[in-house]
N, C-alpha and C positions, 0 to 999 in steps of 0.2 A: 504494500500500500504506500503512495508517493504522496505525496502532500507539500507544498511549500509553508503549513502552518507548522511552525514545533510541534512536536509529539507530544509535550505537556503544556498546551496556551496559559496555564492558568500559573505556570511558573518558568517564563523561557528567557533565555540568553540569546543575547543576537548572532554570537558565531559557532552554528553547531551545521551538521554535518551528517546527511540520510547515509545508513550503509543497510537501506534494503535492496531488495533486491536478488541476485544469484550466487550463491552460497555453495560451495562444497558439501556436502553430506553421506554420509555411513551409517548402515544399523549395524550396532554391534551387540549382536541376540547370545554371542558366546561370552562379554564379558572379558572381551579380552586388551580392551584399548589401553587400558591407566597400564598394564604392564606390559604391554607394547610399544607404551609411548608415542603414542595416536598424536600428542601434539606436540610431536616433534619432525612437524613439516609432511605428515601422511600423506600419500596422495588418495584422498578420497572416494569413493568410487561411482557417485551420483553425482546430481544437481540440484536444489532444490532452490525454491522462490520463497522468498524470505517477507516477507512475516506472515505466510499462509504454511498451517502445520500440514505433516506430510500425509493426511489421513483426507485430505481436501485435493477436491482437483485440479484448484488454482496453482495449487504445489509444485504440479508438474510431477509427483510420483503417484498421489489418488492410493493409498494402499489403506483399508483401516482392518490391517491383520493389525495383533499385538505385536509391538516392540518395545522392550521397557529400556531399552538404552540407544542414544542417538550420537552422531558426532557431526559437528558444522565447520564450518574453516573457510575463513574469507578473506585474502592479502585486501590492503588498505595500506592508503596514503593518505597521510595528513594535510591539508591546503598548507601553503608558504601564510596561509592571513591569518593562522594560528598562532599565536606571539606568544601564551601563556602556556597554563597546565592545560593537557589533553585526559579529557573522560572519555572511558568508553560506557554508553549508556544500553542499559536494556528496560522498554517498557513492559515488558511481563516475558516471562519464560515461564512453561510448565512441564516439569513441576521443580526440580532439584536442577540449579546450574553451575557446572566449573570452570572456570574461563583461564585460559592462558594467553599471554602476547609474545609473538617469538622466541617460545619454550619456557617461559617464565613463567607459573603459576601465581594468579593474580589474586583468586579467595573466590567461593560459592555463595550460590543465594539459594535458599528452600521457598517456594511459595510461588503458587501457579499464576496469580494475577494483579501482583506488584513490583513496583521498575526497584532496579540495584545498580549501581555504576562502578569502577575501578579508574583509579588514576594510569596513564600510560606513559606520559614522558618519557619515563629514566629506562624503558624498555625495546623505544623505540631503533629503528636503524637507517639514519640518513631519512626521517621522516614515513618510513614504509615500516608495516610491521605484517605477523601473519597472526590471526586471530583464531584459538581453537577452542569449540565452546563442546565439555560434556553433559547430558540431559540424560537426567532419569525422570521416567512419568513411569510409575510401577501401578497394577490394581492393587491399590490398597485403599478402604475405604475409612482410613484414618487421615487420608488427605482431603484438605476442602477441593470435592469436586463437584458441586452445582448438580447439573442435569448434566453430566461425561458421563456415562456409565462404565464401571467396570467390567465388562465385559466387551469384547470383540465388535459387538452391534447393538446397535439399539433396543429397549423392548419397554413399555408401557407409555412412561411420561420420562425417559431416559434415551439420551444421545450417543451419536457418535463421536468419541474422546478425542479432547485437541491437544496431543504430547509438541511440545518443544516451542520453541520461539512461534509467536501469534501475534504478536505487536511491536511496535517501531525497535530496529535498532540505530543507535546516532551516534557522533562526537561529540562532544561539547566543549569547549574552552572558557576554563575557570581560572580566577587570578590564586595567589595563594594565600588571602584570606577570601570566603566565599560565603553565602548562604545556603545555610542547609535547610531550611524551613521559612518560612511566610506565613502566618496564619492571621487572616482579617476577618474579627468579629463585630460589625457593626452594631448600634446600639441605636433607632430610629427614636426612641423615647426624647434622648438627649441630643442626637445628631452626631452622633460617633463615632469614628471604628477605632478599636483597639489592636494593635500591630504586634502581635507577639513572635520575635525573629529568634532565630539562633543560627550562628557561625563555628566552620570547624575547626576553629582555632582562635583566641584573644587577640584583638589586634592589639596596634600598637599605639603609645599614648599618642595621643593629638590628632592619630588617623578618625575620621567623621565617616559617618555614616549619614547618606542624607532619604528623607521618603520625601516623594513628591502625588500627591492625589489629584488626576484628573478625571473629569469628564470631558467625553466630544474634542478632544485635544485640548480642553481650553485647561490653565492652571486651578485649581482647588483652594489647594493649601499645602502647604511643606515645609517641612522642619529638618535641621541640622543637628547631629549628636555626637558628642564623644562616649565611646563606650569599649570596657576592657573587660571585658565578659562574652563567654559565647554565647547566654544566652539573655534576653532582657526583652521590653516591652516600652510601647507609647502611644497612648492615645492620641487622636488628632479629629478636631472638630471640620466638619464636611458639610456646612452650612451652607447654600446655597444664597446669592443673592436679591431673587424673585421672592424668597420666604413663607413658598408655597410649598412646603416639603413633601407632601403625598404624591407630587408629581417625578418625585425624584425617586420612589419606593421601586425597586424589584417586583414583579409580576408577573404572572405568565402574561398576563394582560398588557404589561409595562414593561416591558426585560430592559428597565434601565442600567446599565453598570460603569463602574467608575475604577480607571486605570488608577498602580500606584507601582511607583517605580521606586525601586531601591538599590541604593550604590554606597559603594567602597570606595572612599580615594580613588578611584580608578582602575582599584582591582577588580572589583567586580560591578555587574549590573543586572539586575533582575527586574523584572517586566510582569506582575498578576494583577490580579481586579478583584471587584467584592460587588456585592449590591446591597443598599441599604430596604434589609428588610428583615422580618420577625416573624417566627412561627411561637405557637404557643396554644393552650388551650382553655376553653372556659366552657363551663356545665355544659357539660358534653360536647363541644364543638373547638372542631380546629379553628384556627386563627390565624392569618396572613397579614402582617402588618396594622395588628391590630382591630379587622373585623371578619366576619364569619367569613368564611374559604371553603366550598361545600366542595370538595375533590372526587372530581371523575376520573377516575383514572384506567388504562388501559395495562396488565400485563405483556410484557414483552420478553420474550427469551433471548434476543438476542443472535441468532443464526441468520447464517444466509447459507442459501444453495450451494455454490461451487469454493466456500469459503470457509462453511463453519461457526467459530466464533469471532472470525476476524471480517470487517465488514470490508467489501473491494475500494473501499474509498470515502473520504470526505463525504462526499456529493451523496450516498449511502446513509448515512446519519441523516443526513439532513431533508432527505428524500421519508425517512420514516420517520419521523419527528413531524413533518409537514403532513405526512399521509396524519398524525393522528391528531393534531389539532383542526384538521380539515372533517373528521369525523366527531368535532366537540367535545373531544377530550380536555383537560388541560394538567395532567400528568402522567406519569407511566410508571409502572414498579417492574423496574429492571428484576429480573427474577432469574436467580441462583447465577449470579454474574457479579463481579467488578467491573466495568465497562470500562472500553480504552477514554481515558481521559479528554479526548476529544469528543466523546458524544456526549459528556456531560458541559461541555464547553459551548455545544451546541442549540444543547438545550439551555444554561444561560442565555445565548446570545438569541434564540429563538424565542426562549418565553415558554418552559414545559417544568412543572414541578416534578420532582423525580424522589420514587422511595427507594433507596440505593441499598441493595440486598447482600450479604455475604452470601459465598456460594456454600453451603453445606457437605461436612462431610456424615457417616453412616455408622461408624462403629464408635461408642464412647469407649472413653478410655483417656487416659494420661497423656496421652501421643494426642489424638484428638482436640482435645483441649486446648491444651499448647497450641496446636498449629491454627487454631479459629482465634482464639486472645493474638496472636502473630498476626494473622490476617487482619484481623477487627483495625488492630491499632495502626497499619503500614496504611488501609485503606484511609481512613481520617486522615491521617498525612499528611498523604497524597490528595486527597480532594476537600480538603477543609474548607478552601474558597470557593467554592462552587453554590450559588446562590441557591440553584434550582434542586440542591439535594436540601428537603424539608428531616426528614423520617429515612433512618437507620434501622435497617429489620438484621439481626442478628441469627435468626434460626427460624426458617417454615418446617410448620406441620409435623413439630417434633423428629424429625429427621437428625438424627446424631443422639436424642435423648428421647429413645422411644418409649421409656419408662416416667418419665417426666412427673406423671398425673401425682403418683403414691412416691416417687424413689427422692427421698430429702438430697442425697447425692449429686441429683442431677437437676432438682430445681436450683439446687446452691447453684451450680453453674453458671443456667439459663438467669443468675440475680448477677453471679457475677460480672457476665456479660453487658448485662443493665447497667451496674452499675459502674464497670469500666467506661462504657462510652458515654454514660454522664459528665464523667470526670475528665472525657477529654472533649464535649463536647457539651456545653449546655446552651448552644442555640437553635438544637436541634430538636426534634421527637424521638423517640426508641420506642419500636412495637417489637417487644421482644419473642415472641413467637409466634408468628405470624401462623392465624392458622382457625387455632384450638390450643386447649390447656394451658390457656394463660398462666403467669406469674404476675408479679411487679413489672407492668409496663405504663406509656403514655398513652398508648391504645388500644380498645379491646376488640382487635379482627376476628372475623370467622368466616369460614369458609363454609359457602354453601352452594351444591351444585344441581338442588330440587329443579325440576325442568321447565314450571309455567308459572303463571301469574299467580297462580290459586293455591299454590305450592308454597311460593315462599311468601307470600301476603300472609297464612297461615302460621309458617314458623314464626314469624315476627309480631304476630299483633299480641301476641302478649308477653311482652319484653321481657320483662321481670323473671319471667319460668321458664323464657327462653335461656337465660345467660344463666338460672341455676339448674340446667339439667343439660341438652345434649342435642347439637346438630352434628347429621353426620354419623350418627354413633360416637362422637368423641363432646369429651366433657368440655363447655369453653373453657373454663379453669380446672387448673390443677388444687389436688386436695391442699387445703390452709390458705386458698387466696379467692375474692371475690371482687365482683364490681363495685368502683366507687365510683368519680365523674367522668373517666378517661372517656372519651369520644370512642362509638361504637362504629364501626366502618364493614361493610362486604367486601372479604379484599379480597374471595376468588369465589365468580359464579358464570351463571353462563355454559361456555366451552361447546355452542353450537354447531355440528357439522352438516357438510349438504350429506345425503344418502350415497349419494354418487361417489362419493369420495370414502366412503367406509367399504372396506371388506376385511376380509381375515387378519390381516396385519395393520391396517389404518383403523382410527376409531377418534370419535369425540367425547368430551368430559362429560356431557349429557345426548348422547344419541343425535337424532344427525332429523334436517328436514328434507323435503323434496321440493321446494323452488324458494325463490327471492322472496318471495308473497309470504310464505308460512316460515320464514326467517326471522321477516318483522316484524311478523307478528308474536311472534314467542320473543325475539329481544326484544319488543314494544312490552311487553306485560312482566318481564321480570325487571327491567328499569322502572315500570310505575309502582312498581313492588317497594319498590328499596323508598321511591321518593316518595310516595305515599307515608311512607311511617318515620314523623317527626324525631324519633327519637336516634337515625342516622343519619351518621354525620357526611356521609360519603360513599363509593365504593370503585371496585377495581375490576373491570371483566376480563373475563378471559376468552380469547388471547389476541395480539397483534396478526400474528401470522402463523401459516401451517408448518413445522417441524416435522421433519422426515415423515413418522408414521402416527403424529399429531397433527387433524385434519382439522383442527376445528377454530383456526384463523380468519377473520373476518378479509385477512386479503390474502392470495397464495403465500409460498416461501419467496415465491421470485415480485412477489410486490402485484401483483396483478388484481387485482377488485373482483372479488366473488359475490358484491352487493354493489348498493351504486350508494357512495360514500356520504352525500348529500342526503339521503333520507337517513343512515344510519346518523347523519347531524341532527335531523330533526327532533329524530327520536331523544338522543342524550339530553337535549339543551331545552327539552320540553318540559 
């Protein structure tokens, strides 16, 4: 995937450097590379196309037999306009990565869907180096893998697995003090964001660090600091001079945002945004900027056809982003994914609230654990400034904690989780399990996939007995926890498929209709379902699109409109 935008917008450096593209590549299924010394100049025995895994046909190998170990290798050269330190950047690798630069072992990253870098200078040669990357993606269901299934092929609501590089790999040039983090918490009460930065290393005294806050190119406000610490903070007032400040708020409706540029003496320069805006909740309902925000929101998985989980481009994001606000959505809950940071970039800049999901893994256990707290944290990170992420879903449908209800073990967990990302993030929501068997959350989801109007009008009209007893077969809360005000939302119903589209292997989450006409009609009467009963606050249908032998997309996998998108507007926004 080519792009002239950085592969992280929401935290980019002006001189970095695409190295996607045609890659070297080996399976090595006997395990025999680390003692062979596979990177030390191997010559390879494939091709592959770089950032599409090899399990996709964009790849150019199209194979999705198992191989749980990979080898990549790609000679580079560094531009002459490289002056400083040279990164080598990865935005996700899955699952386990170890990198060398012309036979120098550089250090590994574990974790399928967040970026790791390595410094390269002192390794290079005459500016050219040879790059050799080893991948482990193993079945093992202690690793957070979303909808990949373990297994060879797909089967229910489970995918085909995306092992190895899936997302941008880059250079980048860092000075030798630099920014390791940006995080811009705005505060619309007051008019303010708070900067909380850290650096990898103390500068030096009298060196300044300066932020500058725009909008629309024009200046904000901007302050100079000295600072001998890696890491510290500052507020800065983002007052407009019209003094109409609702017009300056983040929206889907408004996707205002405001650049803030951060520099070193001249060592470094960093480039993110923020929007001034506020989620939060009151007797029973979400809150955008301070008034009611009733969220439509569409499930997305995230695949495409010839790709996977790597989308063929920019124009990709933004082509389904557009398809779902065209159909009156105005959010999406990226489901059992971290998304390449560009589509959340998009969605800022588009104007799409976003519930940004870890991807789950399936066996509890010690290993488990670790590796989703791992995940949980790298993600916020990484995407802290992203306006249009409201709500942090930590765990669907009890998946990893399938005992959850009665096992105190695993509620601890599903609290810890809770309360880790409070603690790293408190301008956000957390629906900690999305689903059923609530704990301690901000909101109480449940999934309900009853098939008509009369169906779930039913389950909901008497609330109270609904939340203490059981949709689904499954309890909304787990034993020792119950409803207080948290906003109660639909966050998976629906999953309509045509007939035509079901047989032996294809199927939908509620049974399939026979034309456009008896479509709308069943999604007309489970949407007056939901909006009908004041006492929700929202909901999420399922799904954006068809997955392999998941039919039950409102438009194909390849984008194409299985309804005419303009009545499914009607319907929503009615």
């Amino acid at each position: 995937m080519s792009s002239t935008i950085h592969p992280r917008p929401d935290f980019a450096r002006l001189n970095w450097l695409s190295l996607n593209g045609e890659w070297n590549f080996e399976f090595d299924d006997s395990d025999v590379g680390l003692k062979e010394k596979w990177f030390l100049n191997r010559k390879m025995k494939s091709k592959i196309e770089v950032p599409y895994v090899y399990q996709s046909k964009k790849s150019g190998i199209n194979d999705s037999s198992l191989h749980e170990i990979m080898w990549y290798q790609k000679e580079i050269e560094v531009p002459s306009t490289f002056k400083k330190e040279v990164y080598l950047c990865f935005s996700a690798v899955d699952y386990k990565a170890q990198v060398w630069v012309n036979g120098y072992y550089l250090g590994e990253h574990e974790g399928g869907y967040t970026p790791f870098s390595f410094p390269i200078t002192d390794y290079l040669n005459n500016n050219k180096a040879l790059v050799t990357l080893r991948v482990e993606d193993k079945a093992d269901c202690t690793q957070p893998r979303g909808k990949q299934y373990w297994k060879e092929k797909g089967d229910r609501c489970w995918y085909t697995p995306s092992s190895g590089i899936w997302q941008s790999v880059y250079l980048e040039e860092r000075g030798e003090v630099f920014f390791t983090s940006l995080c811009c918490t705005p505060n619309i009460d007051d008019v303010t964001v708070k900067i909380d930065f850290s650096l990898n290393k103390k500068t030096r005294e009298n060196e300044e660090i300066s932020f500058t806050v725009m909008r629309d190119n024009r200046e904000i406000t901007s302050v100079k600091l000295s600072s001998l610490t890696k890491e510290d903070s500052i507020t800065l007032h983002v007052k407009e001079d019209d003094m109409i400040d609702e017009i300056h708020h983040w929206s889907p409706d408004n996707p205002v945002l405001y650049t803030l540029k951060a520099e070193i003496d001249g060592k470094d320069s960093v480039t993110t945004y923020f929007g001034m805006r506020k989620v939060s909740t009151s007797n029973g309902k979400i809150l955008l900027n301070n008034r009611e925000f009733y969220l439509r929101l569409i499930l997305d998985q995230g695949y495409w056809e010839d790709t996977l989980l790597t989308p063929p481009s920019d124009d990709d994001f933004i082509k389904d982003i557009k398809i779902i606000k065209a159909m009156g959505f105005n959010g999406v809950r990226m489901h059992q994914k971290i998304e390449d940071s560009r589509f959340y970039y998009w969605c800022d800049k588009l104007g799409l609230a976003v519930w940004a999901e870890l991807p789950s893994g399936y066996c509890f256990s010690d290993s488990e654990c670790n590796n989703l707290l791992r995940d949980m944290g790298e993600f916020i990170s990484r995407d802290y400034n992203h306006p249009s992420i409201i709500v942090w879903v930590p765990l669907n449908e009890s998946w990893g904690v399938r005992n959850i209800y009665s096992n105190k073990k695993q509620q601890n967990f599903a609290l810890a989780l809770y309360n880790y990302i409070k603690y790293r993030d408190q301008s956000r929501l957390c629906d900690t399990n999305d689903g059923w068997e609530q704990v301690t959350s901000d909101i109480c989801s449940v999934h309900d996939y009853v098939k008509d109007y009369s169906g779930l009008k039913k389950n909901w009209e008497n609330i109270d007995k609904t939340l203490n007893t059981s949709v689904q077969n499954r309890k909304i809360y787990s034993e020792g926890f119950s409803h207080s005000d948290e906003p109660i939302l639909i966050t998976e119903f629906g999953g309509i498929a045509f007939n035509k589209d079901i047989n032996k292997t294809n199927w939908g989450y509620s049974g399939g209709e026979e034309s456009e006409e008896s479509f709308l009609l069943r999604f007309n009467g489970l949407i007056k379902a939901i909006k009908e009963n004041e006492s929700i606050a929202g909901f999420c249908y399922t799904q954006l699109t068809d997955v392999m032998q998941e039919v039950n997309g409102i438009v194909k996998i390849n984008r194409e409109e299985k309804v005419a998108l303009d009545k499914i507007r009607e319907i929503v926004l009615s």
